[in-house]
C-alpha positions, 0 to 999 in steps of 0.5 A: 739640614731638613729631613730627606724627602726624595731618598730612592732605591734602584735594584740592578740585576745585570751590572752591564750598565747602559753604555750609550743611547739617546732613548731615556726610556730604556726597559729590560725584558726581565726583573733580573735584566735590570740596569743601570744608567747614567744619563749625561743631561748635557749629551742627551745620551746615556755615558760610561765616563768618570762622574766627575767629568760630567756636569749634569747627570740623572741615574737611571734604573731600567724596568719592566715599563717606564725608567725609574730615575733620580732627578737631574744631579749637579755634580758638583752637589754630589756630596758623599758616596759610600759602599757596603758589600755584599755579606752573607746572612750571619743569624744569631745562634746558640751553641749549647756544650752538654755535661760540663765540668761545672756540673754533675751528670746530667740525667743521672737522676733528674729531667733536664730543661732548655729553655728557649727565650725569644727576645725579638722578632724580624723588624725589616720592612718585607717581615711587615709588608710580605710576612709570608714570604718564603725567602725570608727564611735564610737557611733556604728551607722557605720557613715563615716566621710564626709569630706576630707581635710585639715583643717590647713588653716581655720575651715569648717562652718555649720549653724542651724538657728531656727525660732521664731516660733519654740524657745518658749521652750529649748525642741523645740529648741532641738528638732529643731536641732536634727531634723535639724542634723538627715537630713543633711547627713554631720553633721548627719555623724559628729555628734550625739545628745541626750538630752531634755531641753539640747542639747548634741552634740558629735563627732563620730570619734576620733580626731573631734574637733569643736566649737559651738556658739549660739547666735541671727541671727543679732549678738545681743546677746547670746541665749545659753551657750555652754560648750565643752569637749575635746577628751579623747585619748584612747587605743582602736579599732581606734588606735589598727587597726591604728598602726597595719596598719601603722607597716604591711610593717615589718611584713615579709609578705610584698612583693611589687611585688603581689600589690595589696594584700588584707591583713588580719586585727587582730585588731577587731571591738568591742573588748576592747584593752590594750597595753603593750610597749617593748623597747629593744636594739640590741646585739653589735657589730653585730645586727638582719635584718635591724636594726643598732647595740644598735639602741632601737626598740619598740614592741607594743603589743594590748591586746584584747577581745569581753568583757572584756580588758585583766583581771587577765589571768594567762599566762601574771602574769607569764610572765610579773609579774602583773596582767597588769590593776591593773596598773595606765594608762602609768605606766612604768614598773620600778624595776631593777634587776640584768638582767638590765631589767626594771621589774613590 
């Protein structure tokens, strides 16, 4: 199997799909207004059917111009769908446990270290594209992530050291390194906090990984235990707007000679996506645009609303067969029938 070269990302914002119509170029008056179609070639017209009872269809996204639409699909060359839902962002984090058994009291007689290790920085395509973007920042405070690099050779190093004075208690030493993150810009843009007598730290972009250590400013032994927590990876904002950029240049719309162009983003801020994955074959022995014959290309689709992910909504029953998060995150939609179409 060759390489997939005509792969698509449609971002849907109102999941009342286009239910019928003979006018293929259908647009919405808003970014969050856009829909999607399923255009029935055969019919000429925009269908709410089971897939499998079509023969020849083109998925549409409408927009604020033209349609962005997949090339005409067989069916019967539909080989794979698969859902994921919509989770909500889960960032890595350290727990930090002050004074433990293991240890003496700490602050007694010496200053105590944390010693923050940054192992990663975000790596999805809108942190490359738009690292300005405010939206990024998952805890909503609108925080950019500071550093830009590569991280592969080394971790960046950020030390807290808490004074004798102020670690009699496990709330004033929490108390310490908040206030020592809230004034530091880069770790304040890194990091949130929360917490009383255990210090919560959390990453506040998707794909930040770090390491804490807490422990005497001589290296003599542990003051804190730390226990981490890795990033959840998650179908949302971040990699909606992530693979919606990274799939613009195939949309149709895309014409180097107007550089630069301002391009309209669907995916939104806030709202809460599922995904559902097509895959599907091109028709031998000639095939569509630019795509080899029998080379399997992907449609994602992003599924969105301001409040709920995409509920029971009645079109997509009809169309795809199940009321879609019902579900089990990455369920392959599996059932052959006599089309050949893996089905729900």
């Amino acid at each position: 199997m060759g390489p997939s070269n005509l792969s698509q990302v449609f971002v849907v914002n109102d999941i009342a799909m286009i239910t019928a119509g003979t006018a293929f170029n259908t647009s919405a008056a808003t970014a969050n207004a856009s829909k999607l179609g399923m255009w029935n070639v055969d019919g000429a017209t925009y269908a709410v059917s089971a897939i499998e009872n079509l023969k020849r269809i083109q998925f549409t996204q409408s927009t604020l111009g033209n349609i962005i639409s997949t090339p005409i699909i067989d069916v019967n060359n539909i080989v794979r769908m698969n859902y994921n839902g919509f989770l909500a962002d889960a960032q890595s984090n350290a727990v930090i446990t002050w004074d433990p058994a293991t240890a003496p009291a700490m602050g007694t007689t010496k200053n105590v270290m944390v010693r923050i290790a940054l192992r990663t920085a975000p790596t999805n395509y809108e942190s490359f594209a738009n690292p300005a973007n405010p939206n990024l920042d998952t805890t909503g405070a609108a925080k950019v992530f500071p550093l830009v690099g590569n991280f592969a050779a080394g971790r960046q190093i950020f030390n807290v050291e808490i004074p004798v004075v102020s670690t009699a208690t496990a709330t004033a030493a929490c108390n310490f390194v908040r206030a020592a993150i809230l004034a530091h810009p880069t770790l304040n843009s890194i990091f949130s906090t929360s917490g009383t007598t255990t210090l919560v730290m959390t990453a506040r972009h998707v794909g930040v990984e770090f390491d804490v250590v807490v422990q005497y400013s001589d290296a003599s032994g542990q003051v804190g235990v730390v226990t981490p927590s890795r990033t959840t990876p998650a179908t949302n904002y971040t990699q909606a707007i992530s693979d919606e950029k990274s799939q613009r240049a195939r949309y149709g719309n895309f014409n180097r000679m107007y550089f630069p162009v301002a391009q309209v983003d669907y995916a939104q801020p806030g709202y809460k996506y599922d995904m559902l994955e097509i895959s599907y074959k091109h028709d031998w022995p000639s095939s569509t645009g630019i795509a080899r014959a029998g080379e399997v290309n992907t449609l994602k689709i992003y599924f969105g609303s301001s409040s709920t992910a995409l509920a029971a909504a009645a079109n997509f029953i009809t169309v795809f067969g199940t009321a879609l998060p019902s579900l089990a995150i990455g369920t392959d939609m599996e059932g052959v029938n006599d089309l050949g179409v893996q089905q729900v």
